[in-house]
Backbone as CSV, one residue per row, in Angstrom:
resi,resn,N_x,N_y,N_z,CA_x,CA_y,CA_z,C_x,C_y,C_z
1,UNK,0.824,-1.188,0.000,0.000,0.000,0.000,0.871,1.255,0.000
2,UNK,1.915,1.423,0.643,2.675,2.018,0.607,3.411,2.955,-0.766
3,UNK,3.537,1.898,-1.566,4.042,2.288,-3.427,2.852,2.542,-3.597
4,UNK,1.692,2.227,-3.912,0.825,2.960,-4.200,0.223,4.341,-3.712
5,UNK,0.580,4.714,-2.481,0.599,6.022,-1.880,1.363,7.462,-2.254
6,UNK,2.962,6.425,-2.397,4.097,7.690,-3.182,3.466,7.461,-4.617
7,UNK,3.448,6.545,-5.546,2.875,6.798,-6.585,1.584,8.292,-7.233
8,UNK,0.642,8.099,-5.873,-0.896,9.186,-6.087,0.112,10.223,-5.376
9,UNK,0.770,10.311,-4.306,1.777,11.451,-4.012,2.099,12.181,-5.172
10,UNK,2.917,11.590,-6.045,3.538,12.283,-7.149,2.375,12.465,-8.104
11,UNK,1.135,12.027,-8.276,0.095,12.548,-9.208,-0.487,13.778,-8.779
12,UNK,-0.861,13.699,-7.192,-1.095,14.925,-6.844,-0.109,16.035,-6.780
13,UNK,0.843,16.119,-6.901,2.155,17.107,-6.656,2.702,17.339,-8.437
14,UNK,2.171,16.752,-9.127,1.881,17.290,-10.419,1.378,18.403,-11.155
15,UNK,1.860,19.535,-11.264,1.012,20.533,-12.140,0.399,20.386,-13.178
16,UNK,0.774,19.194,-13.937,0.800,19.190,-15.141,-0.304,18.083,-15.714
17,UNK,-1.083,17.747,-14.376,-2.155,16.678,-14.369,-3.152,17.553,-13.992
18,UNK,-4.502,17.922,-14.594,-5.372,18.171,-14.263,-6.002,17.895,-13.050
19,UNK,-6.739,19.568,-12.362,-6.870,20.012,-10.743,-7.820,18.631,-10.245
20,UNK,-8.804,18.219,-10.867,-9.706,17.179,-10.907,-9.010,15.434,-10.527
21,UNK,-8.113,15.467,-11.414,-7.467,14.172,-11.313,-6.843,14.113,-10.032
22,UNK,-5.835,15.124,-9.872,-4.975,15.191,-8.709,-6.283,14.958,-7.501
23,UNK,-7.389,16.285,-7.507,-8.269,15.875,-6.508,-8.410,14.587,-6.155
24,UNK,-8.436,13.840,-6.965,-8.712,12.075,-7.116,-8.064,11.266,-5.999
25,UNK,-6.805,11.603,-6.707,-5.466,10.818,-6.302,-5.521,11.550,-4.738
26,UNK,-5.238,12.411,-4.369,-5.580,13.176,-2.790,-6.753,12.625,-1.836
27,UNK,-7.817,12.477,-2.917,-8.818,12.224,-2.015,-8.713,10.510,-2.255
28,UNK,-7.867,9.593,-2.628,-7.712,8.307,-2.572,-6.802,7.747,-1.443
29,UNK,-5.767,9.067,-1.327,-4.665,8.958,-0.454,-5.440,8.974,1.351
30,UNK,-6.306,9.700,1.572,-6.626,10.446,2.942,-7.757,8.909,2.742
31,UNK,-8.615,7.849,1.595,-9.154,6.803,2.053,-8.240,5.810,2.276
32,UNK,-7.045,5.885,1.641,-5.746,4.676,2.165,-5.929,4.752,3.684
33,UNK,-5.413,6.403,4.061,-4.783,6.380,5.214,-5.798,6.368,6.700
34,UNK,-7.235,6.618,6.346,-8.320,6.292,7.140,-8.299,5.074,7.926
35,UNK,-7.758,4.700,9.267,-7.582,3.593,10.295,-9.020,3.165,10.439
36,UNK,-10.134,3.684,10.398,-10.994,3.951,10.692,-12.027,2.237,10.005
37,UNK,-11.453,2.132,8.594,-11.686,1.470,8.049,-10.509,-0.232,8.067
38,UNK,-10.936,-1.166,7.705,-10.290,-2.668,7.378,-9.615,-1.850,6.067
39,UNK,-8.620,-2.211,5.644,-7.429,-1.958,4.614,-8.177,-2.941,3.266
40,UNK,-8.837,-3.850,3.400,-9.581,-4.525,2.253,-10.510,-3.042,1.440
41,UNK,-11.552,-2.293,2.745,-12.183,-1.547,2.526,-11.869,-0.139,1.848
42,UNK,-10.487,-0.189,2.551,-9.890,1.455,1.870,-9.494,0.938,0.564
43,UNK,-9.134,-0.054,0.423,-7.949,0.007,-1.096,-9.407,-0.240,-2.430
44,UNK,-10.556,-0.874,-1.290,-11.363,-0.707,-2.663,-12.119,0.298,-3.116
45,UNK,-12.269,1.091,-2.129,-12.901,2.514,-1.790,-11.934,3.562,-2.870
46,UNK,-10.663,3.759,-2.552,-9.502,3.741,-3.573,-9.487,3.483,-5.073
47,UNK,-9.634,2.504,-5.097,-9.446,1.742,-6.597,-11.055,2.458,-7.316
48,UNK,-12.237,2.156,-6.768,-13.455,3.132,-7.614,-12.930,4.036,-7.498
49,UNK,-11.960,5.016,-6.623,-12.153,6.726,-6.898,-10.966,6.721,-8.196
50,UNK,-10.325,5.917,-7.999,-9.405,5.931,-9.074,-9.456,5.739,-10.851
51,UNK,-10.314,4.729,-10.528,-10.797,4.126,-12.132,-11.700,5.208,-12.670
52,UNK,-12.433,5.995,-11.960,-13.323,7.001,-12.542,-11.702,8.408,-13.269
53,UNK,-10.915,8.316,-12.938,-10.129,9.505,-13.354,-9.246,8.506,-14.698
54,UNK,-9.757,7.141,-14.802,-8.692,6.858,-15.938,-9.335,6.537,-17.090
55,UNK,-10.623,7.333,-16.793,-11.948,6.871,-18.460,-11.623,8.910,-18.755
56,UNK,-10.877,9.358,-18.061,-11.514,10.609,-18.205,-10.371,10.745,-19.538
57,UNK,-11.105,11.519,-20.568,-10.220,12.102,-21.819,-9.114,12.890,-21.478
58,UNK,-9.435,13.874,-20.198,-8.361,14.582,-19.697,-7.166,14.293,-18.955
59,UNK,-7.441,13.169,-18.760,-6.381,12.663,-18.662,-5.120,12.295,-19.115
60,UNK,-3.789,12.931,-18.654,-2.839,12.514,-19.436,-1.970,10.834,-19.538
61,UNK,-1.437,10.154,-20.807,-1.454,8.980,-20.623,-0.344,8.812,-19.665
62,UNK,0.933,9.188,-19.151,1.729,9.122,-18.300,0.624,9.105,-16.611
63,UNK,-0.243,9.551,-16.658,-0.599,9.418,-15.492,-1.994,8.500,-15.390
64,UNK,-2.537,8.267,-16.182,-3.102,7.486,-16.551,-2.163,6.023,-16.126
65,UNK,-0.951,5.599,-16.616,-0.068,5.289,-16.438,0.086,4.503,-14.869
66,UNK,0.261,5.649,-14.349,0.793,6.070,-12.701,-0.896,5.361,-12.332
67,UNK,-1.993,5.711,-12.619,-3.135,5.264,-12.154,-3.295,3.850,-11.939
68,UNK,-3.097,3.129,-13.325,-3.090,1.856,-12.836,-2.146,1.421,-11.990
69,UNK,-0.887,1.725,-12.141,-0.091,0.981,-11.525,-0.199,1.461,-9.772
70,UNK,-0.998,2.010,-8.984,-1.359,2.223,-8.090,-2.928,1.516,-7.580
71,UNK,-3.268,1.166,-8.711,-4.500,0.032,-8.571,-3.896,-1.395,-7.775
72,UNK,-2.743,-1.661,-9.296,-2.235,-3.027,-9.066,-1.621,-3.338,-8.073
73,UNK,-1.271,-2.148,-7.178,-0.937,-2.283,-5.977,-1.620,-2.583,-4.892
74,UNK,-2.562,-1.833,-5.112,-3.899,-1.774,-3.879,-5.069,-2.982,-4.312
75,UNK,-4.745,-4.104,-5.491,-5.957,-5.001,-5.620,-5.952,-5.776,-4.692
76,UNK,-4.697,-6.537,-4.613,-4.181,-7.542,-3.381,-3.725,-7.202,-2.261
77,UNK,-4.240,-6.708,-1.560,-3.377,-6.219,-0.177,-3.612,-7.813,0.573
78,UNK,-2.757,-8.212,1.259,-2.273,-9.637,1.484,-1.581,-9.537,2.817
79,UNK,-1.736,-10.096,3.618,-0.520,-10.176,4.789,0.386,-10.764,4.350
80,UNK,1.879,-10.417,4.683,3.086,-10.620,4.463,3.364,-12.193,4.427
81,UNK,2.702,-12.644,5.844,3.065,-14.250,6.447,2.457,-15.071,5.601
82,UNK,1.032,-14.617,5.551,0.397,-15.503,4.375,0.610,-16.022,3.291
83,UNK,1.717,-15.141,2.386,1.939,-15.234,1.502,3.006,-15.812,1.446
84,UNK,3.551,-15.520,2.403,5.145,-17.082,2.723,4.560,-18.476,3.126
85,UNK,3.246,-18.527,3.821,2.597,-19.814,3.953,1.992,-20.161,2.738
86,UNK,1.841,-19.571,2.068,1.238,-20.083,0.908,2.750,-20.939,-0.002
87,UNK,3.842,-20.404,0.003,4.565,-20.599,-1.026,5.252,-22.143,-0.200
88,UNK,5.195,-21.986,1.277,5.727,-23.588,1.778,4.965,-24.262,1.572
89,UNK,3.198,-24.346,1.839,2.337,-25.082,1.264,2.817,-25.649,0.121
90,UNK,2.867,-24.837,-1.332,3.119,-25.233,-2.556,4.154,-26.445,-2.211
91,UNK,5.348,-25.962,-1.779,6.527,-26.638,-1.890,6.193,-28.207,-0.917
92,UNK,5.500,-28.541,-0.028,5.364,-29.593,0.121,4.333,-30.558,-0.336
93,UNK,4.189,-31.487,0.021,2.803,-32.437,0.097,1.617,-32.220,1.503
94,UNK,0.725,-32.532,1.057,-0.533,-32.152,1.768,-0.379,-33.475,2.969
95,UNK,0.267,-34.425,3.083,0.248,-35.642,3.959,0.351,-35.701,5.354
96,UNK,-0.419,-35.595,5.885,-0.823,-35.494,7.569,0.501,-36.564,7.982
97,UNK,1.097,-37.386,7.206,1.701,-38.873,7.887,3.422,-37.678,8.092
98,UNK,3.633,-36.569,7.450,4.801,-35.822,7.796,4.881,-35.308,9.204
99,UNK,4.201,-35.213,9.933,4.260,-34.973,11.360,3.661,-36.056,12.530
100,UNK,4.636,-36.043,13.262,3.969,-37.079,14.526,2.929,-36.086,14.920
101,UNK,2.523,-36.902,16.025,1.113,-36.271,17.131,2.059,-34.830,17.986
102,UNK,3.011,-35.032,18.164,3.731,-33.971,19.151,4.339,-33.215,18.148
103,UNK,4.000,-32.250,16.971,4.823,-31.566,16.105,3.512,-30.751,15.697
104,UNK,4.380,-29.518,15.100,3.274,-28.893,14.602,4.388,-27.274,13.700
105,UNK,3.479,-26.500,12.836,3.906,-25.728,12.428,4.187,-24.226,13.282
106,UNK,5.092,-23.689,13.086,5.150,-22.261,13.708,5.883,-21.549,12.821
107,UNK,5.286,-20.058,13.089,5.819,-18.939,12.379,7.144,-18.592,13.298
108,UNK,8.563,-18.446,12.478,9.456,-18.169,13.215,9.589,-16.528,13.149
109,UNK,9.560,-15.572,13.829,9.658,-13.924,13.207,11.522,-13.990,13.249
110,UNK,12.352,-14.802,13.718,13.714,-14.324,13.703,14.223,-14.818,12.030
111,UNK,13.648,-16.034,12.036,14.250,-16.596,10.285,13.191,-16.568,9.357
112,UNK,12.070,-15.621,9.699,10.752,-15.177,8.542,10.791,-16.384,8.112
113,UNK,10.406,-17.802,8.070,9.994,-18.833,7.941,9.317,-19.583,9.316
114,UNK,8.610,-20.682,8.118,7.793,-21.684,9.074,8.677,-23.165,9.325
115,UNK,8.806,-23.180,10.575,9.518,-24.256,11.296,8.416,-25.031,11.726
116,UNK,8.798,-26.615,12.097,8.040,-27.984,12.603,9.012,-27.736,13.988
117,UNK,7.837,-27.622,14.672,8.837,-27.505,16.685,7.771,-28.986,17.284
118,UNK,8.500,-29.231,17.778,7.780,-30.239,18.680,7.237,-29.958,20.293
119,UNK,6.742,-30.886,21.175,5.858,-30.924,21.928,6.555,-29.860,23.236
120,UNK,7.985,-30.964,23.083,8.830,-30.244,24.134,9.909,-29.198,23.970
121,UNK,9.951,-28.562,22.767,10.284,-27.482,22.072,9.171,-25.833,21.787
122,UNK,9.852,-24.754,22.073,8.605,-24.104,21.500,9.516,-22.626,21.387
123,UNK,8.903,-21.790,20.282,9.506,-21.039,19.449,9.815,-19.590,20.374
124,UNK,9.012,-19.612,21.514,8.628,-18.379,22.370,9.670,-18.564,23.675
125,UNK,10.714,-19.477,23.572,11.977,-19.777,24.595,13.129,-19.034,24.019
């Protein structure tokens, strides 16, 4: 979410993009940054205020440009971990018979991977 923020940054700090568009991009930035809302909710709240400024004729194609690629940022907002659990998933087999009864998965935050700790082991020592 972040690249997509400096991205509408630099649309709004543009002279050279019409007062309307920039409005856009400004008023997309202050729904990013709204706590107020789930981050699913802002980036889609975002993405409609956005797509309405990239049908517009007045629009220039360099920022037009900058528009999507601040979409493609904000379609997937994803937690970080998830998306590393997803990619060990891939890499193994689905087979319950890989772990005894006393094992199990944990998120390590020191080696940003998922470790197998056992019963009498645990990641929070």
């Amino acid at each position: 979410m972040k690249e997509a923020i400096e991205i509408l940054l630099q649309i709004s700090e543009d002279q050279s993009v019409p007062r309307n568009i920039r409005r856009s991009a400004t008023k997309s930035i202050e729904m990013l940054n709204d706590k107020s809302m789930e981050l699913p909710v802002r980036a889609v709240n975002a993405i409609e205020e956005l797509e309405d400024s990239t049908g517009d004729a007045n629009t220039p194609f360099h920022t037009r440009t900058m528009i999507w690629q601040a979409i493609t940022k904000l379609e997937i907002p994803r937690d970080k971990n998830e998306d590393q659990k997803d990619e060990y998933d891939d890499e193994f087999d689905d087979d319950d018979d890989e772990f005894d009864d006393d094992e199990w998965e944990e998120w390590d935050e020191k080696t940003q991977s998922w470790v197998i700790v056992r019963k009498d082991e645990s990641l929070d020592d």
